[in-house]
C-alpha positions as CSV (number, residue, x, y, z in Angstrom):
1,X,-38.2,-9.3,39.6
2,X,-39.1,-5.6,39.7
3,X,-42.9,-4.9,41.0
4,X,-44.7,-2.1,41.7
5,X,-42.7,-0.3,39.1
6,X,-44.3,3.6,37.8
7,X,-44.8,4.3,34.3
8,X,-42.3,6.6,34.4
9,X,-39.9,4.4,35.9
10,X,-40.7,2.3,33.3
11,X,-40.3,4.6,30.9
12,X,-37.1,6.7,32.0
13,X,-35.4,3.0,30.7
14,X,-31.4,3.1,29.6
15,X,-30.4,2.0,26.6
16,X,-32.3,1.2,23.4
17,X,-35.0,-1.2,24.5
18,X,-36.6,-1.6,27.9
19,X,-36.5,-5.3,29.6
20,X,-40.1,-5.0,29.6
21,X,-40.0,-5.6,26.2
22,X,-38.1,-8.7,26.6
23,X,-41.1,-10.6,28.4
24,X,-43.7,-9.5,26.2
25,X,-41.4,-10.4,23.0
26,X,-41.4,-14.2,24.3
27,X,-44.9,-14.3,25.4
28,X,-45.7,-13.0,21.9
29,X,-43.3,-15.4,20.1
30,X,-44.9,-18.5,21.3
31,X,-48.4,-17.0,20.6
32,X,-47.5,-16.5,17.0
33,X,-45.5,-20.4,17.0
34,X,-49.8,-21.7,17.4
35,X,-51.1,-19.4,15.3
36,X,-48.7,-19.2,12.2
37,X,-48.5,-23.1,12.9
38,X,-51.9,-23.5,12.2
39,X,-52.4,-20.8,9.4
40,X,-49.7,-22.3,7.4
41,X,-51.6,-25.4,7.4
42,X,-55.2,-24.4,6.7
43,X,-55.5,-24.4,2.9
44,X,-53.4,-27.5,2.4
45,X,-55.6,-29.3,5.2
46,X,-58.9,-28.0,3.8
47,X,-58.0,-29.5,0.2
48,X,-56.1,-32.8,1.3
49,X,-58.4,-33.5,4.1
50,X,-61.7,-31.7,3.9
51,X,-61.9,-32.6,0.4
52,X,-62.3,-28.8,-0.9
53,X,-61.7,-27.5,-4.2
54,X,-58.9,-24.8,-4.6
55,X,-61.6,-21.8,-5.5
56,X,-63.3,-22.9,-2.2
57,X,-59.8,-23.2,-0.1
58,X,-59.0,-19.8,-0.6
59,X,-62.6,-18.5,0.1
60,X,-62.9,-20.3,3.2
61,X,-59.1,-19.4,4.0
62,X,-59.9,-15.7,3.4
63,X,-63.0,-15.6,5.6
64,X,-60.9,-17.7,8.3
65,X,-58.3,-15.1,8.4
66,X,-60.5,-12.5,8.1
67,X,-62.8,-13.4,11.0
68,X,-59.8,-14.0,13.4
69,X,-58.8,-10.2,12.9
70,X,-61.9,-8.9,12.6
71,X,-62.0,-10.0,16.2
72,X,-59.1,-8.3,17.1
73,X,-61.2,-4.8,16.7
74,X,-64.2,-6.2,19.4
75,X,-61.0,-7.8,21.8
76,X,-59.5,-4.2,21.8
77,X,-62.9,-2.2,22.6
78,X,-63.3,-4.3,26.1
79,X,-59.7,-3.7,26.7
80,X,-60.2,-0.4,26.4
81,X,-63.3,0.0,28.5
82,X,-63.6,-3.0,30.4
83,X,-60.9,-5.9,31.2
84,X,-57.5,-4.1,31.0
85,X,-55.2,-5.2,28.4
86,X,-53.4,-7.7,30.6
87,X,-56.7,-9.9,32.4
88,X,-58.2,-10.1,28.0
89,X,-54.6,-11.0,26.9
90,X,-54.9,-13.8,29.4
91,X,-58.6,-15.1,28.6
92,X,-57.7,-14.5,25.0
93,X,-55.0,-17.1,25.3
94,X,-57.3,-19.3,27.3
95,X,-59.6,-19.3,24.3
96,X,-56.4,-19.9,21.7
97,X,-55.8,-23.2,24.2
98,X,-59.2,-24.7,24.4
99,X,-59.4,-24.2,20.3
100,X,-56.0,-25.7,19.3
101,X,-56.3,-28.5,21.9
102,X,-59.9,-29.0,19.9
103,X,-58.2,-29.5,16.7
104,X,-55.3,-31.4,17.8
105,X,-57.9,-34.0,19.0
106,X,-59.8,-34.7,16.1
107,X,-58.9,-32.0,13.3
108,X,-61.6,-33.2,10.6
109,X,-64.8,-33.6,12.6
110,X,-64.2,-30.2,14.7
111,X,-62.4,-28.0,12.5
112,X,-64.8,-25.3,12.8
113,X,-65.1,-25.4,16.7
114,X,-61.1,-25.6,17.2
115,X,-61.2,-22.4,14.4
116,X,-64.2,-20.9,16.3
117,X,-62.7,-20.9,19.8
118,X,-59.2,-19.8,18.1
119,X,-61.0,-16.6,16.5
120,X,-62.3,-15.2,19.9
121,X,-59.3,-16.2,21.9
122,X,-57.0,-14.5,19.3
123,X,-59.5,-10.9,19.2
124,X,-58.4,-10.8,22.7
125,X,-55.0,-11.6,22.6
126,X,-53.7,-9.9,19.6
127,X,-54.2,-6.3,20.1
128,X,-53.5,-5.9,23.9
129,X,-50.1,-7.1,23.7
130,X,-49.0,-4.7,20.6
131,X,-50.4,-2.0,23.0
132,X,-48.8,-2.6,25.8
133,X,-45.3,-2.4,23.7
134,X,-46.4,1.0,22.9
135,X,-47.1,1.8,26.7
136,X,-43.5,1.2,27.5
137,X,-42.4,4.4,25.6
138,X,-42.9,8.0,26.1
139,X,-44.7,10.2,23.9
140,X,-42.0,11.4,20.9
141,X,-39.4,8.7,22.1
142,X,-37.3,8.2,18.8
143,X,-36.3,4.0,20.3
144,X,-40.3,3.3,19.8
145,X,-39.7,2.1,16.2
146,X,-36.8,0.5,17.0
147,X,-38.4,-1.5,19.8
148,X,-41.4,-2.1,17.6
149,X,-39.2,-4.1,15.4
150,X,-37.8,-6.2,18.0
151,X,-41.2,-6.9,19.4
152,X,-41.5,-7.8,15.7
153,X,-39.0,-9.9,15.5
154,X,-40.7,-12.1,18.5
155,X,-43.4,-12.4,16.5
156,X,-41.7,-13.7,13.7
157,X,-39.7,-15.8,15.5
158,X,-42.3,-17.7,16.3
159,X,-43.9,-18.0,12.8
160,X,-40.5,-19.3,11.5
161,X,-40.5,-22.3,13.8
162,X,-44.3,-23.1,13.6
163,X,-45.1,-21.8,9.8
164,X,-42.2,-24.8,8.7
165,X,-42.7,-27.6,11.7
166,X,-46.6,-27.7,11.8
167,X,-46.7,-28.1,7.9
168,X,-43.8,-30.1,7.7
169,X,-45.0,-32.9,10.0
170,X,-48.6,-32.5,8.4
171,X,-46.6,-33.5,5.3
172,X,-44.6,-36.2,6.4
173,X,-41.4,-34.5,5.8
174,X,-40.7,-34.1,9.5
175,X,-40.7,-36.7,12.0
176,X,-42.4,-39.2,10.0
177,X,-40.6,-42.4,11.3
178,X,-42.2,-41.0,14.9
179,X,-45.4,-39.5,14.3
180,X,-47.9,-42.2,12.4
181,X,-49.7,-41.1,9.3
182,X,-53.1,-41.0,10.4
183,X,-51.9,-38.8,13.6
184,X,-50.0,-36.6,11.7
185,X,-52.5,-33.7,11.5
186,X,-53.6,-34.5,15.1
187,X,-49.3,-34.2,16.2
188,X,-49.6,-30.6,14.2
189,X,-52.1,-29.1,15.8
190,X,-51.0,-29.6,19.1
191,X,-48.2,-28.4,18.7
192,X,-50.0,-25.4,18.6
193,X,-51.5,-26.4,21.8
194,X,-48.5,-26.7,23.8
195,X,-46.5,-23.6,22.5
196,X,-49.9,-21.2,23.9
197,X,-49.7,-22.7,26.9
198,X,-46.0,-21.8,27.2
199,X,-47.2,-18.0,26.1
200,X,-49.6,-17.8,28.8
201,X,-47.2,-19.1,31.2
202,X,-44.5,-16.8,30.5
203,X,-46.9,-13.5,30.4
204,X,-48.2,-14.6,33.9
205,X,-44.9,-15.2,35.2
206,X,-43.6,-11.6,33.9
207,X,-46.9,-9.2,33.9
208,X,-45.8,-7.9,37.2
209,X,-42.5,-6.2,35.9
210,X,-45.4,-4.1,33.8
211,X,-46.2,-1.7,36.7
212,X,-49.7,0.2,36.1
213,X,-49.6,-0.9,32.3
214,X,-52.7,-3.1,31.2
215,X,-54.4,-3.0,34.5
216,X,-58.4,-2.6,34.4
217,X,-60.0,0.5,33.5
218,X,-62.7,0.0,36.1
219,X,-60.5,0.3,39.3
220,X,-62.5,3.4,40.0
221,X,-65.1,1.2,40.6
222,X,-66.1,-0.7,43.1
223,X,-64.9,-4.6,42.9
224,X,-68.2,-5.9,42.9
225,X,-69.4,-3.5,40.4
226,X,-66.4,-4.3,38.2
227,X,-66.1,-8.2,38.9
228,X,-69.5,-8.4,37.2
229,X,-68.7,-6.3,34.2
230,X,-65.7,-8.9,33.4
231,X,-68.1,-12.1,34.2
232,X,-70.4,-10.7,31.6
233,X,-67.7,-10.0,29.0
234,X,-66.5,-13.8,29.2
235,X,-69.6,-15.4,29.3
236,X,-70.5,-12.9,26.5
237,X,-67.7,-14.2,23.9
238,X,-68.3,-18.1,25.0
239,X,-72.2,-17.8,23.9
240,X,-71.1,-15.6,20.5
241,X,-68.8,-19.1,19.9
242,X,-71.5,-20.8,17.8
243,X,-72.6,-17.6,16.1
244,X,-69.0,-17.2,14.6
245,X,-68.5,-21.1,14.1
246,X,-71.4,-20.9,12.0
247,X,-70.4,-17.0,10.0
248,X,-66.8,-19.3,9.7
249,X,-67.9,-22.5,8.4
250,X,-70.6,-21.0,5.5
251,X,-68.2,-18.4,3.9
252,X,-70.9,-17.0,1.8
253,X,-71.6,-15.1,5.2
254,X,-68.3,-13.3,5.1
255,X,-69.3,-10.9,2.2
256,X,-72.3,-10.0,5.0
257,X,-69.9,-10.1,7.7
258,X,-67.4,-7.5,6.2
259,X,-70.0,-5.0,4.7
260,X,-71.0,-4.5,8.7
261,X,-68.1,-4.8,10.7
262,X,-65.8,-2.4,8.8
263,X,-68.6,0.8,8.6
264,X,-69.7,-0.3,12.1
265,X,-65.8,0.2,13.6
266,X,-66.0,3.6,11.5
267,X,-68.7,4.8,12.8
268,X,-67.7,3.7,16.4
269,X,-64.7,5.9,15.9
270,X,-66.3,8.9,14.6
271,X,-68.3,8.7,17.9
272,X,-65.2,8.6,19.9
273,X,-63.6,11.5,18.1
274,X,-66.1,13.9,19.2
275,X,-65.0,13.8,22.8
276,X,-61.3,15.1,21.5
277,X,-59.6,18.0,20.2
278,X,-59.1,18.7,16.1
279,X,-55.3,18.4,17.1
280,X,-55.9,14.4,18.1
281,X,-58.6,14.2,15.3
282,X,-56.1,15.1,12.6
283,X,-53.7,12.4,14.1
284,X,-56.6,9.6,13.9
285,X,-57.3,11.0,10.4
286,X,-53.8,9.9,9.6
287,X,-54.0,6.8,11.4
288,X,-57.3,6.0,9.5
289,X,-55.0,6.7,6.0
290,X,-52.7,4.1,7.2
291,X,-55.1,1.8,7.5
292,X,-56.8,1.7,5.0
293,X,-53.2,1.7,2.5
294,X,-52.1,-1.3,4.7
295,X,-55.6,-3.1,3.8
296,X,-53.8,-3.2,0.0
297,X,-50.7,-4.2,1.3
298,X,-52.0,-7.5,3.3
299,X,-54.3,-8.2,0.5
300,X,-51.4,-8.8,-1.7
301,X,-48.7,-10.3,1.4
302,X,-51.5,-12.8,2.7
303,X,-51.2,-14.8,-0.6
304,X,-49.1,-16.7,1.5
305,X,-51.4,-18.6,3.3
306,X,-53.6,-18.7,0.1
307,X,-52.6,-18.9,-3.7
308,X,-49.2,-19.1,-2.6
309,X,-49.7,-22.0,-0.6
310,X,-51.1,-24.1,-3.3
311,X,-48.5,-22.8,-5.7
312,X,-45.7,-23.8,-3.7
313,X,-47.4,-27.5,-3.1
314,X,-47.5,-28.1,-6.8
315,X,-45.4,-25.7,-8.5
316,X,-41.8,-25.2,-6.6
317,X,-39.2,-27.8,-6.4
318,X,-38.1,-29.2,-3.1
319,X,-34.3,-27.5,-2.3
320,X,-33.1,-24.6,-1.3
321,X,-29.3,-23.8,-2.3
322,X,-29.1,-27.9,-2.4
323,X,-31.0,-28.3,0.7
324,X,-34.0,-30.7,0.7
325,X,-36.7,-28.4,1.9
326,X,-40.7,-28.8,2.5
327,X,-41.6,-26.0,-0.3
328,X,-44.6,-25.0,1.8
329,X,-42.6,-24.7,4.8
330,X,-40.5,-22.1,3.1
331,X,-43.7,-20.6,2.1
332,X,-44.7,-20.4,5.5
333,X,-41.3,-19.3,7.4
334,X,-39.0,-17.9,4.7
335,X,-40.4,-14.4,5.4
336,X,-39.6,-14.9,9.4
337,X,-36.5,-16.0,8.6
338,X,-35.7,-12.8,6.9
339,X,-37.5,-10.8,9.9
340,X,-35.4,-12.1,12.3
341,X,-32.3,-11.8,10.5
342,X,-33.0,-8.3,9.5
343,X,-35.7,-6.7,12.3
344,X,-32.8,-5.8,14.3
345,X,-30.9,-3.9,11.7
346,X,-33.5,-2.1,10.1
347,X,-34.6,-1.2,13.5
348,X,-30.8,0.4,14.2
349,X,-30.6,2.1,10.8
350,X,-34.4,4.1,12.0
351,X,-32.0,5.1,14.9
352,X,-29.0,6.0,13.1
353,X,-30.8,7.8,10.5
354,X,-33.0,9.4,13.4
355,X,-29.7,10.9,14.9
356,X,-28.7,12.5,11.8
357,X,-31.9,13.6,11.4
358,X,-32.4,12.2,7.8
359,X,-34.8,9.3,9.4
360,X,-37.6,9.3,6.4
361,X,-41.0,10.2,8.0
362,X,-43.7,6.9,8.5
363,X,-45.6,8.2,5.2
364,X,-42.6,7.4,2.7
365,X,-41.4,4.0,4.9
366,X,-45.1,2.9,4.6
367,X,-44.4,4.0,0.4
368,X,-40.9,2.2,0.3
369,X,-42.6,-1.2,1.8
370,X,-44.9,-1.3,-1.4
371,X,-42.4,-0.3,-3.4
372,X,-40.0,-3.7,-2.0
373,X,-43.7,-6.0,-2.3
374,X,-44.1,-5.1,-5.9
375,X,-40.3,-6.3,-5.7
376,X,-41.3,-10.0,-4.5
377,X,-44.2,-10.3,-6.5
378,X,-42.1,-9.5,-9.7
379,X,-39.7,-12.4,-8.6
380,X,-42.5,-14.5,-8.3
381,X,-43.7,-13.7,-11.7
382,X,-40.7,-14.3,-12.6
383,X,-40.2,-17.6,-12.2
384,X,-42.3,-19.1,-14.2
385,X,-39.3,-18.1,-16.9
386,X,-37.0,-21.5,-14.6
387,X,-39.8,-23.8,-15.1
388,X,-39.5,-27.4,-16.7
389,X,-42.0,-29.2,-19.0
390,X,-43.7,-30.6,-15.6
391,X,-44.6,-26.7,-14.4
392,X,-41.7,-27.3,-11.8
393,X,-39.7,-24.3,-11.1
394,X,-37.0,-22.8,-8.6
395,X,-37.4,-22.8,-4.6
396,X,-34.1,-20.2,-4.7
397,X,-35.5,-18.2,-6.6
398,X,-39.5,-18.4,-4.8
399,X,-37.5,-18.0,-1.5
400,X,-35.8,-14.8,-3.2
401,X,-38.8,-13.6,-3.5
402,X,-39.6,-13.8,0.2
403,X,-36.4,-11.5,1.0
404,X,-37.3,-8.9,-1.3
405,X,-40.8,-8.8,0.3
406,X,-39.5,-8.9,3.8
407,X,-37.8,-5.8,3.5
408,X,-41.5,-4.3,2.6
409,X,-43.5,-5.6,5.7
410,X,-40.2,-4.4,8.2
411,X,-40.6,-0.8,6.7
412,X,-44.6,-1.0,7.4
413,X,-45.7,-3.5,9.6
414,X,-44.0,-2.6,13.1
415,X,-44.1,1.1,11.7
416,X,-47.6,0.4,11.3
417,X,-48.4,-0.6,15.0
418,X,-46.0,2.0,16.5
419,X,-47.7,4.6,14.3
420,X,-51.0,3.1,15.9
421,X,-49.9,4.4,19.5
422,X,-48.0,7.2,18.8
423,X,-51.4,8.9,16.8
424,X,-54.0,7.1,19.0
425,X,-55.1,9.0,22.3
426,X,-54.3,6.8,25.1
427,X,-57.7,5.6,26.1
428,X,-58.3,4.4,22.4
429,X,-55.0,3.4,21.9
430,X,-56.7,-0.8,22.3
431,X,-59.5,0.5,19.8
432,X,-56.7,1.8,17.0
433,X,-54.6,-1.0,17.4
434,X,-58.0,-3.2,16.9
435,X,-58.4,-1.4,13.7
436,X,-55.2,-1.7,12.4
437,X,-55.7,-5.5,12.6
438,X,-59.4,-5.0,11.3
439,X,-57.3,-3.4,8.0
440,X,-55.8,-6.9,8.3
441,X,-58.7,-8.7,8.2
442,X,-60.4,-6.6,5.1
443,X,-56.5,-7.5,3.5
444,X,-57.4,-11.4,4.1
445,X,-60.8,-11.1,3.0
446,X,-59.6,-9.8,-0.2
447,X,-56.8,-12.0,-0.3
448,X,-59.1,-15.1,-0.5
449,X,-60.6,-13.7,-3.1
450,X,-57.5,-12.7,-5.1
451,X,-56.5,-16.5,-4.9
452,X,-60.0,-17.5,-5.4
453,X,-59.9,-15.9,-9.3
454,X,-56.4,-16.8,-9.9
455,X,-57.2,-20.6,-8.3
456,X,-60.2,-20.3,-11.0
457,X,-58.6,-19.4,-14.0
458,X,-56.3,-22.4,-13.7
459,X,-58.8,-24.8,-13.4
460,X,-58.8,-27.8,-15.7
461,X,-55.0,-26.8,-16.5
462,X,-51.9,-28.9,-16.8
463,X,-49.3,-28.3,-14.2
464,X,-46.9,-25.6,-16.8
465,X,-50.5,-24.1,-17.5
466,X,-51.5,-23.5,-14.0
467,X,-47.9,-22.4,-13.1
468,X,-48.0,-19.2,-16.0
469,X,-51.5,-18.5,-14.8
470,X,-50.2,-18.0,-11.0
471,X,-47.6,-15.9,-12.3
472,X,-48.9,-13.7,-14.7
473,X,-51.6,-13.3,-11.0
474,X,-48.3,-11.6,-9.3
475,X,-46.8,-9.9,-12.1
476,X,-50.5,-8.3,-11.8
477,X,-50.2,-7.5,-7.8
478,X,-46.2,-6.3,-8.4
479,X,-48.0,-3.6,-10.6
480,X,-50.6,-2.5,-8.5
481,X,-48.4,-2.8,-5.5
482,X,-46.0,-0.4,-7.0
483,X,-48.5,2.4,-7.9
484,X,-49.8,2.0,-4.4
485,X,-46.6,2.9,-3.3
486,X,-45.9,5.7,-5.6
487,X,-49.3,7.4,-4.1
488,X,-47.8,6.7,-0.3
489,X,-44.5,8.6,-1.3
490,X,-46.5,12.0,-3.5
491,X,-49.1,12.7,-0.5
492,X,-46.4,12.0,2.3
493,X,-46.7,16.1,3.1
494,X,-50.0,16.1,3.4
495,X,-50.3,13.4,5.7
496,X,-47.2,14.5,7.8
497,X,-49.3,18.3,8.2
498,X,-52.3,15.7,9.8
499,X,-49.6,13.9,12.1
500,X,-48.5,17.3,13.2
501,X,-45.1,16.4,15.8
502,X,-45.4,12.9,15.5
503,X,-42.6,11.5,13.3
């Protein structure tokens, strides 16, 4: 393999995506195998297992989520200032290990630890990586969407095959005849396990094809000097462990949580902008509208994991064009089905339109990925017109739903994080790319609480009765989904004048 490689060597690359890429997609694929795996199975294990109430799943699912990328902001300022990308990449995924192995071993009496030790690990992890994808391109390189939605395409990858196995053994509707029933949960969860320790492995085996990119910030210093700054970081987020265990496991404390972290990261930022020019301000000013427009956006997709979950375990039949299917695993993996059958191709129509000079500018494809949510949530309203007396309706269509919806996250998500870089100086390139998965976590705070009111209004329901409540709940987001978008697509010039050149 290639060492010792220059950024500009790794940069002057041939062709449409460097092999760099390539490494960092399958490190990132098998990160997102554990942690889809166990997402998809966190409300239905809280209510089957931990005995919670719907209301309560989705609250404690919505903090869950929301702590894990909350963490991703705090994992990308000691990137930036003190580890490196690559060395907090590796003891993020450490972290991710130690947590899933946790939970594989006894998922009901250490839930919160496994969860706990999963949070920190993935604040580390998370944001580095993305960052590093943007490090592989020059300034202005038109391919930088395009690889962004391959490196997506990783990601999703991975969530297809651990969003449908983990549930789907969980359930008994995979490998029941070799996993017992009372190991089922145990067999999930470490599947989890496994697949980060084969995401580690292949980082480690790669990094050194990265050149210069990720290395410490602190080189300048002496080793001594620099060793101890990294000691104290680790042994900093191993003693903050209980502190989130206990934010995690009383989600009353997430309200608290949120109302901090989000004006703290502001303010952070407007500190940092004073040591740079108007020009870069203007750019962070459009970064910061991004954000806080994709907030919306995962509020409304992250219903997944949530209301969606529980809708799909009670209210979706159990085939897809004839095929028996797990209906939560479809829940959980449909959409990274879609991503990796389409990532590719929308990525080459950004190019094709981009040498015709007719490539719409990131304002409008951030407007046309509401536009295709509302889309998907319509559908899912929609079936409630398919259902029987029992409140059982279609998987084809549910899963129809899903594709519509994809089509929205590939015009904003990758676009998203390659906007991230392209706006961000580069020494707070870690720090934007926190905050654009802190926008996440503000999405799956309000996500839980979306599902929390539309789990509420259902209670005491029949089956047909809960089924028209969910679905009159997305014919609600389609609406305010689609007048989100509309907004993206009337202030585009305005928010093109703040990215200046930046396309």
């Amino acid at each position: 393999m290639t060492q010792n490689l220059s950024i500009e060597q790794i940069q002057n690359f041939k062709g449409k995506y460097p092999k760099q890429l390539w490494y960092l997609f399958f490190s990132e694929m098998w990160e997102r195998f554990s942690f889809y795996g166990m997402r998809g199975m966190l409300v239905i294990f809280m209510v089957s297992q931990l005995k919670l109430d719907s209301v309560n799943a989705n609250l404690q699912y919505g903090a869950t989520q929301a702590f894990v990328y909350a963490f991703t902001f705090i994992g990308g300022m000691f990137a930036d200032k003190i580890l490196g990308f690559r060395k907090s990449l590796f003891w993020g995924g450490i972290l991710m290990i130690l947590g899933s192995i946790i939970l594989a071993v006894d998922p009901k009496h250490f839930f919160f630890i496994g969860i706990g030790f999963t949070i920190i690990g993935t604040g580390f992890f998370k944001p580095n990586i993305s960052t590093m994808v943007g490090r592989l391109y020059k300034d202005g390189d038109s391919r930088t969407d395009a690889g962004f939605s391959l490196f997506y395409a990783g990601v999703n990858l991975g969530a297809l095959i651990g969003g449908y196995l983990c549930i789907a053994v969980a359930n008994g509707n995979m490998l029941s005849t070799i996993v017992p029933l009372h190991l089922r949960w145990n067999v999930a969860f470490g599947f989890a396990s496994i697949v980060m320790i084969v995401s580690l492995l292949t980082f480690v085996q790669t990094q050194k094809s990265l050149g210069e990119i990720g290395l410490s910030p602190l080189l300048n210093l002496e080793n001594s000097k620099r060793k101890t700054y990294e000691y104290l970081t680790y042994i900093g987020s191993i003693v903050v462990i209980p502190a989130v265990i206990l934010l995690v496991s009383n989600s009353k404390y997430t309200d608290m949580f949120m109302f901090i972290v989000g004006p703290s990261s502001l303010i952070y930022l407007l500190y940092e902008m004073r040591n740079y020019s108007w020009a870069e301000n203007k750019k962070l000013l459009a970064a910061l509208i991004f954000i806080l427009f994709s907030i919306v956006f995962w509020a409304f997709f992250e219903q997944s994991g949530g209301s969606l979950s529980l809708f799909a375990a009670s209210n979706l039949s159990k085939t897809v064009l004839g095929v028996p299917l797990d209906p939560n695993g479809v829940n959980n993996s449909a959409n990274s089905l879609f991503v990796i059958a389409f990532a590719a191709l929308v990525g080459l129509v950004w190019l094709w339109m981009s040498k015709r000079k007719i490539e719409p500018n990131t304002v409008v494809k951030f407007g046309l990925g509401f536009l295709f949510l509302a889309g998907g949530f319509y559908v899912f309203y929609y079936t409630k017109f398919f259902a029987d007396a029992n409140g059982i309706t279609s998987l084809d269509l549910f899963t129809f739903g899903w594709f519509v919806i994809t089509f929205g996250e590939l015009c904003l998500s990758p676009i998203g994080m390659s906007a991230m870089t392209k706006l961000s100086p580069a020494k707070l390139q870690a720090v934007m790319m926190g905050m654009w998965f802190l926008a996440s976590a503000y999405g799956q705070y309000f996500a839980g609480l979306l599902g929390a009111n539309i789990a509420g209004a259902s209670e005491n329901s029949t089956n047909l009765e809960k089924l028209i409540i969910y679905a009159d709940g997305y014919k609600q987001l389609a609406i305010y989904a689609l007048i989100a978008g509309l907004i993206l697509i009337l202030i585009s010039p305005l928010v093109k004048k703040l990215m200046q050149e930046v396309k």
